[in-house]
MARGUDREN-231064 format. One line per field, with one value per residue (C-alpha): x, y, z; residue number from 1. Coordinates in steps of 0.05 Angstrom, whole numbers. Layout:
N
x	X / ...
y	Y / ...
z	Z / ...
n	NUM / ...
This chain:
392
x	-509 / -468 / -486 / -423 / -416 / -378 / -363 / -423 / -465 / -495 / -505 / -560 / -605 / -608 / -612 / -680 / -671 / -625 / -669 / -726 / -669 / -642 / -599 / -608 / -593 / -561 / -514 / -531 / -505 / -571 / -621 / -674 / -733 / -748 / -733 / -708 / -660 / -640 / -562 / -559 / -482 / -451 / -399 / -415 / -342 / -317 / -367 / -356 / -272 / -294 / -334 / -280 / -235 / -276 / -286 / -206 / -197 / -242 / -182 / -117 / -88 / -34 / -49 / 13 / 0 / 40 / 57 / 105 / 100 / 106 / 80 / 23 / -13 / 19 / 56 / -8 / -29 / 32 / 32 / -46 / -28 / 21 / -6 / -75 / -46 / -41 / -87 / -152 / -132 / -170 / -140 / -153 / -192 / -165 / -128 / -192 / -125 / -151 / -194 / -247 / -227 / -187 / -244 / -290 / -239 / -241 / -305 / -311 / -263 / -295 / -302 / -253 / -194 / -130 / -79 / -108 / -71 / -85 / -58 / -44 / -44 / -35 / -33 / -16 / 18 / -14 / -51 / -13 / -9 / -85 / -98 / -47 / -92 / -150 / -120 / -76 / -26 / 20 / 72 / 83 / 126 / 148 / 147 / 203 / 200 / 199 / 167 / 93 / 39 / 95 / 25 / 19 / 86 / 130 / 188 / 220 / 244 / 173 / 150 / 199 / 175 / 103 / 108 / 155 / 94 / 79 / 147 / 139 / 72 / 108 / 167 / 106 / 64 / 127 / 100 / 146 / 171 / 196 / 255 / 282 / 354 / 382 / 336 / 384 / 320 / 288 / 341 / 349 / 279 / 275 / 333 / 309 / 260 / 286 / 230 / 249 / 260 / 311 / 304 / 355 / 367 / 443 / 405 / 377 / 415 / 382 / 359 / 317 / 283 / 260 / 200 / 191 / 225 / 264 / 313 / 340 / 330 / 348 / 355 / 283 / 277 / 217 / 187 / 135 / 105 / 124 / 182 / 231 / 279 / 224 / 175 / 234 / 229 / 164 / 164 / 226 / 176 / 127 / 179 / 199 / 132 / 116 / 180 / 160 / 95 / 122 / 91 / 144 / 187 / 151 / 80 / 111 / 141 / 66 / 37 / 77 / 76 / 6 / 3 / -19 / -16 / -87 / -125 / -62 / -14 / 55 / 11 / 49 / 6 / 23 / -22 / -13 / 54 / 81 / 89 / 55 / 85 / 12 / 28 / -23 / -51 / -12 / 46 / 110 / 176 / 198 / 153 / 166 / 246 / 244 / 198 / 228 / 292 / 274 / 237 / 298 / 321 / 265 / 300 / 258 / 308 / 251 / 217 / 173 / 153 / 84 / 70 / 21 / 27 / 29 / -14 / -5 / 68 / 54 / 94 / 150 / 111 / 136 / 200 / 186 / 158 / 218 / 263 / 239 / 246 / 319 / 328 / 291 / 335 / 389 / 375 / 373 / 292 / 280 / 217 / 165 / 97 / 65 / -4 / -30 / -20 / 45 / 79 / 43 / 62 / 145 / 136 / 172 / 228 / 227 / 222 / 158 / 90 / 39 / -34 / -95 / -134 / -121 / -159 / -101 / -49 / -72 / -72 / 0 / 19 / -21 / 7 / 74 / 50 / 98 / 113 / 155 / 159 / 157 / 116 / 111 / 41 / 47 / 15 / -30 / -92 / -133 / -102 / -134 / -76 / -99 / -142 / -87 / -80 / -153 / -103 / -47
y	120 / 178 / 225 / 240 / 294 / 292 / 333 / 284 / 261 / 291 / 229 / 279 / 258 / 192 / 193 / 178 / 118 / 96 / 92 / 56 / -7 / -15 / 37 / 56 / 128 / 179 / 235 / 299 / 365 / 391 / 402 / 355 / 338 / 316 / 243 / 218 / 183 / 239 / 267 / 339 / 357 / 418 / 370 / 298 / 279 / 320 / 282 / 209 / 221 / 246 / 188 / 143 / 167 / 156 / 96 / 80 / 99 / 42 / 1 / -15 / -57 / -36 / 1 / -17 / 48 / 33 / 90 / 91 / 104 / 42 / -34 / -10 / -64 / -113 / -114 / -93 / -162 / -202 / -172 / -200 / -254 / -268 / -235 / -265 / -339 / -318 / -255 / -228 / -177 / -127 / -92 / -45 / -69 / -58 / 8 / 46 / 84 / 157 / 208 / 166 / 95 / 110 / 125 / 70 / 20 / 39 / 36 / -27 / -54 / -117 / -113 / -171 / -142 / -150 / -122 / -67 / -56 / 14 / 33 / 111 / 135 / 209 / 254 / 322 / 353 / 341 / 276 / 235 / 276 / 282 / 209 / 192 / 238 / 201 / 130 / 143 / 88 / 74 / 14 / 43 / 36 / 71 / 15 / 71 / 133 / 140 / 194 / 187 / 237 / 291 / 333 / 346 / 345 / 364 / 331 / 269 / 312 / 332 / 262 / 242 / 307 / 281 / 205 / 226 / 244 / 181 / 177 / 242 / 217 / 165 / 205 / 252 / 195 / 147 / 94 / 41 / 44 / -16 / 18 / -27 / -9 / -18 / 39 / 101 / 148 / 108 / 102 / 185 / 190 / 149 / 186 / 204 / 153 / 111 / 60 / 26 / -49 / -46 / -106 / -118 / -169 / -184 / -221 / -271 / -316 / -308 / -360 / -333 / -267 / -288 / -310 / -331 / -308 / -356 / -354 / -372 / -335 / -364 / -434 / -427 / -432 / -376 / -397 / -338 / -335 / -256 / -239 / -195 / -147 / -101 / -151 / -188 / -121 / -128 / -195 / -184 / -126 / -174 / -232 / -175 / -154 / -221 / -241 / -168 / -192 / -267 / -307 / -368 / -370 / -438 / -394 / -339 / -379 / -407 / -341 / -321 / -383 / -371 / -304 / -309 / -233 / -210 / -149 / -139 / -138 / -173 / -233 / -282 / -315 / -366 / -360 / -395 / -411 / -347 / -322 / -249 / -216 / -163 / -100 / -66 / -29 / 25 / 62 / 114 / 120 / 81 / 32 / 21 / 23 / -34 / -73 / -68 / -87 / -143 / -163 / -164 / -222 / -271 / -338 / -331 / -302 / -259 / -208 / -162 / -96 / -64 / 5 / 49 / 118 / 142 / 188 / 250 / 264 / 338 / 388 / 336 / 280 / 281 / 284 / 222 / 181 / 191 / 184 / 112 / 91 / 118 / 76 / 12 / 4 / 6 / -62 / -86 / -82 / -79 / -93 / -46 / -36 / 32 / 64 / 124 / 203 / 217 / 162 / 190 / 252 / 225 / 183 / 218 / 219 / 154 / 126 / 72 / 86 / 93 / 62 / 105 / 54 / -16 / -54 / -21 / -44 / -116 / -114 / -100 / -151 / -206 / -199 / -208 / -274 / -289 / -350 / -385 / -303 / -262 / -197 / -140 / -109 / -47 / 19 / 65 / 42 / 90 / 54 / -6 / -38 / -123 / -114 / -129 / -201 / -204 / -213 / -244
z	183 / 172 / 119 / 90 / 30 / -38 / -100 / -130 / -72 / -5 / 54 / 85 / 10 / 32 / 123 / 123 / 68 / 116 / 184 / 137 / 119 / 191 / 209 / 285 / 276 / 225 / 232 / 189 / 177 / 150 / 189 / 141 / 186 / 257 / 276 / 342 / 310 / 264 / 305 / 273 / 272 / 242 / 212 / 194 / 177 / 238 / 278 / 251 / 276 / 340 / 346 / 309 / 366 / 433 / 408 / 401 / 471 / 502 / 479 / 516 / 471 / 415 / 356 / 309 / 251 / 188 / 144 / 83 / 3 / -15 / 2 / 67 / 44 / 34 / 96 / 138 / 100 / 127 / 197 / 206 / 179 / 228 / 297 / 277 / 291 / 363 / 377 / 351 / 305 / 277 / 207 / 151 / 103 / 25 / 32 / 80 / 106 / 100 / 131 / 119 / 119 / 184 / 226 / 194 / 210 / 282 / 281 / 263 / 312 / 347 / 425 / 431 / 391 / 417 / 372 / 315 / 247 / 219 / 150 / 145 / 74 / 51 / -9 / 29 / 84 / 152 / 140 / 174 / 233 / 228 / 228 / 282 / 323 / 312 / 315 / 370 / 351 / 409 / 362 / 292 / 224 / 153 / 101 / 62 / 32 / -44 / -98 / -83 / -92 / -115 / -140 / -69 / -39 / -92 / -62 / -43 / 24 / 32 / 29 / 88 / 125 / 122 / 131 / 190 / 233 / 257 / 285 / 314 / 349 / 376 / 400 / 433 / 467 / 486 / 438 / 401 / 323 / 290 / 243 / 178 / 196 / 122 / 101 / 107 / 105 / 158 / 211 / 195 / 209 / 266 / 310 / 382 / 391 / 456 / 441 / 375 / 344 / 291 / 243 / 181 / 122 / 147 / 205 / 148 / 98 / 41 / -10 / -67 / -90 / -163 / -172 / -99 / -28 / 9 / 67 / 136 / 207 / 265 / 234 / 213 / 136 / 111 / 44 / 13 / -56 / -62 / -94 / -90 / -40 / -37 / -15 / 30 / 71 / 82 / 110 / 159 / 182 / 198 / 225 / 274 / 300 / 305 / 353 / 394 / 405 / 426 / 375 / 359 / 302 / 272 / 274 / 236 / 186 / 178 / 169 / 116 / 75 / 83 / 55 / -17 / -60 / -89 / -120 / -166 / -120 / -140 / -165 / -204 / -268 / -303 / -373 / -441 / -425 / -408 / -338 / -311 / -255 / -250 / -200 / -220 / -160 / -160 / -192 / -168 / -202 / -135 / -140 / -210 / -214 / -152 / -185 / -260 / -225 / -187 / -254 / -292 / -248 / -270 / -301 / -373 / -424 / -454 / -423 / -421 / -390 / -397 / -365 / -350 / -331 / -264 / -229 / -178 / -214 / -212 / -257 / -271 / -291 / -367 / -337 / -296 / -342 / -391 / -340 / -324 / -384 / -400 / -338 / -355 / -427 / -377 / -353 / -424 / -435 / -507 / -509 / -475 / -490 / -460 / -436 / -416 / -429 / -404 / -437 / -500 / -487 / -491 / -548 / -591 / -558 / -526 / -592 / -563 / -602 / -542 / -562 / -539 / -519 / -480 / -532 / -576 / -533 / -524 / -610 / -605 / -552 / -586 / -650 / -626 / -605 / -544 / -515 / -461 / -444 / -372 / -370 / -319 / -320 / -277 / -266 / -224 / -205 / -257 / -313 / -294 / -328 / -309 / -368 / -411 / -383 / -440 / -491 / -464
n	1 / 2 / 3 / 4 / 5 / 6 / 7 / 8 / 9 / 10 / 11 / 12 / 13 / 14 / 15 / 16 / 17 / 18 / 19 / 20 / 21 / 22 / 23 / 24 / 25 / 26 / 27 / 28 / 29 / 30 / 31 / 32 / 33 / 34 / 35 / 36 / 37 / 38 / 39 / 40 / 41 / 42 / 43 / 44 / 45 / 46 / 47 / 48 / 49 / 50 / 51 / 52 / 53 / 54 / 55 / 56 / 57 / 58 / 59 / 60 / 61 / 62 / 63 / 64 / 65 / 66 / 67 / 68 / 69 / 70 / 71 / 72 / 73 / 74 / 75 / 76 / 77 / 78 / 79 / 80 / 81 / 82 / 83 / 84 / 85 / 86 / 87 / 88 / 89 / 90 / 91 / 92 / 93 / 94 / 95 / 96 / 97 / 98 / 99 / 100 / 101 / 102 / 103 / 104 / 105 / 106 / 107 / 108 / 109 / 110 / 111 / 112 / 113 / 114 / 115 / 116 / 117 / 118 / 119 / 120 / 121 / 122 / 123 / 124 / 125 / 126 / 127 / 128 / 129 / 130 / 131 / 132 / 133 / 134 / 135 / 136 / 137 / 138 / 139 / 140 / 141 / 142 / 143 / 144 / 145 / 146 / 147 / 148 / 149 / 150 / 151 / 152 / 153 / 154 / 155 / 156 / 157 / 158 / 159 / 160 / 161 / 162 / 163 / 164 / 165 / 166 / 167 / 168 / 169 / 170 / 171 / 172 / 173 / 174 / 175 / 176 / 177 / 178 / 179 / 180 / 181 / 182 / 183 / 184 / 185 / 186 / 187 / 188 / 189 / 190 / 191 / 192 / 193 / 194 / 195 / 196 / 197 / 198 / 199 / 200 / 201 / 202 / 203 / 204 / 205 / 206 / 207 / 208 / 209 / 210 / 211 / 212 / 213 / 214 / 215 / 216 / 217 / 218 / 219 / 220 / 221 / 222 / 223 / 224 / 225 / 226 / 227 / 228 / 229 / 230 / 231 / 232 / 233 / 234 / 235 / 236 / 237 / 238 / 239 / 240 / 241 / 242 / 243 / 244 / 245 / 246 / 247 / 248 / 249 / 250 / 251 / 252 / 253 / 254 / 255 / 256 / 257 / 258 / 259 / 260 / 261 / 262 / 263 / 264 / 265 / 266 / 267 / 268 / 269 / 270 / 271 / 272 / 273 / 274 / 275 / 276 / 277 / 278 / 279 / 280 / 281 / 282 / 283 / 284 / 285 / 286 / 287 / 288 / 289 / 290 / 291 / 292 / 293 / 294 / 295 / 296 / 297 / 298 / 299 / 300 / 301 / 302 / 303 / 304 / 305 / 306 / 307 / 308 / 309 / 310 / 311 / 312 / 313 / 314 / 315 / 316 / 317 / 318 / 319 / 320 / 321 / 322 / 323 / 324 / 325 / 326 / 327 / 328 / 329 / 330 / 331 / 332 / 333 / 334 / 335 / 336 / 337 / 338 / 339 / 340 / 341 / 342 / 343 / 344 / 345 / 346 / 347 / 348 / 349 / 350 / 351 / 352 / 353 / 354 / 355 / 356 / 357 / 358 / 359 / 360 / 361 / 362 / 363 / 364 / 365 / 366 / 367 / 368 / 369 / 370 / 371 / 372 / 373 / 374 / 375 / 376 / 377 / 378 / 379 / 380 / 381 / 382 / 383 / 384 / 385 / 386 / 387 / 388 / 389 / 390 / 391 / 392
């Protein structure tokens, strides 16, 4: 057990609670009372990566880290469920992909793993390189770069700088990157590694995008119930690890069929006749503009957008919010339903009326009383914005 502090808790409280229901031993920071099994530390969380780490190097197998703004998840999902057809994988669980979650992952890492899949997530400069130093990832990727967490980095330039790191570390440690090559920021990013797979839609024929992904590589036909480019970039990530690790075509393709979206991510819902495309986990103006986009290609003639703000914007995020929507009436959305302060605080001059509560918002959309009718329910994970599916 390790007694990890917060701005509401303090692990140390509970050590001894912890010894009485099973736990072998538990690190501390304060100095409590005198157990053998008490491990008195001057820094638990120091202490649990240090661990975290020594426990990484017992392993000579590859580490694949994936960084990015967008989509870690989802392709972190599609790469297991790929390499896992062949290998014993070992993966971040949810999104565990910081300070914390990091070094629990490796911790959990079975004694039989063969490949590990370690999300890197980060809300300020230096993170990344942090975590690279305590997963030590020798194969690695940037799912893109888009305006994430601009409260801490203020830039899109300063989001690059940052998820760059884990190409540095590779550069540094001669490990491997696996570089998107129609991703102009990515290929930038990637210059001076010798050891890099380049991977590309021009090598596919493509099929379909809306509502479901299909297309042709290497006379293989790839069927997956995401949708969309953004989500076509993410599989091609995983088609391409999965050929560098020499896994055959026919078990890829398996894999990600296989892969089904949950916990609010790109799930597809069909409900009382009207069809809910919920991406809901989390929100950027990226994020958003790729996934309105891709939205505005669904076959129903009427649809739908319903936003929540997003979070971490910084100084500009009035400015970000309005400019989304300026940029969502652009593809010809008339009807958009709104949550959250910030698209409040524009309402005025966006012209919407912004409820103040979701049980307001779900009044709204029910009354309009939509049918044979497309909706995109997106926002940042705060806004818990799936609870509007309650009243659709």
């Amino acid at each position: 057990f390790f007694a990890l502090k917060g701005d509401n808790f303090n692990g140390n409280t509970f050590a001894i609670q912890a010894l009485e229901k099973g736990a072998a031993y538990s690190v501390i920071d304060e100095n409590i009372e005198q157990d053998d099994r008490l491990i008195l530390v001057p820094d638990v969380l120091i202490y649990m990566q240090e661990v975290a780490n020594f426990h990484r190097k017992c392993y000579d197998i590859p580490v694949l880290g994936i960084c990015g703004s967008n989509g870690k998840t989802t392709t972190k999902n599609l790469i297991y469920a790929v390499l896992a057809r062949k290998y014993k994988t070992h993966c971040t669980q949810g999104n565990f992909n910081n300070h914390i979650g990091v070094p629990i992952t490796l911790l959990q890492m079975p004694q039989d793993t063969e490949i590990a899949i370690i999300e890197l997530g980060t809300n300020n400069p230096g993170e990344i390189a942090a975590l690279c130093a305590i997963a030590e990832p020798n194969f690695g990727l940037i799912t893109n770069i888009g305006k994430e967490h601009l409260e801490g980095f203020g830039t899109l330039e300063a989001v690059a700088k940052e998820e760059s790191e884990i190409f540095h570390y590779l550069l540094k440690h001669q490990g491997t990157a696996f570089v998107n090559q129609d991703d102009e920021w990515l290929i930038r990013m990637s210059r001076g590694i010798e050891k890099k797979i380049l991977f590309s839609k021009d090598l596919c024929a493509i099929t379909t995008l809306v509502p479901s992904i299909s297309f042709t590589y290497k006379n293989i036909a790839f069927t997956s119930p995401l949708m969309g480019d953004y989500n076509l970039d993410n599989i091609l990530t995983a088609v391409a690890i999965g050929e560098y690790f020499n896994l055959e075509l026919p078990s890829i393709k398996e894999g990600i069929a296989a892969y089904q979206p949950d916990n609010n991510r790109s799930q597809l819902i069909e409900k009382g006749g009207n069809t809910i495309l919920l991406d809901a986990y989390n929100a950027n103006p990226s994020s958003m503009q790729v996934a309105i986009r891709n939205f505005a290609k669904m076959p129903q003639l009427q649809k739908v957008l319903i936003l929540g703000d997003m979070f971490e914007m910084g100084p500009t995020a009035d400015q970000e919010h309005d400019e989304l929507l300026q940029w969502a009436v652009t593809f010809g959305f008339t009807q958009i339903y709104t949550l959250g302060q910030h698209f409040a605080s524009i309402s005025a001059h966006s012209g919407l009326t912004t409820p103040s509560t979701m049980e307001e918002l779900g009044a709204q959309v029910q009354h309009a009383n939509y049918t044979h009718t497309a909706f995109l329910v997106k926002g940042s994970r705060g806004m818990k914005m799936e609870g509007v599916l309650n009243y659709l």
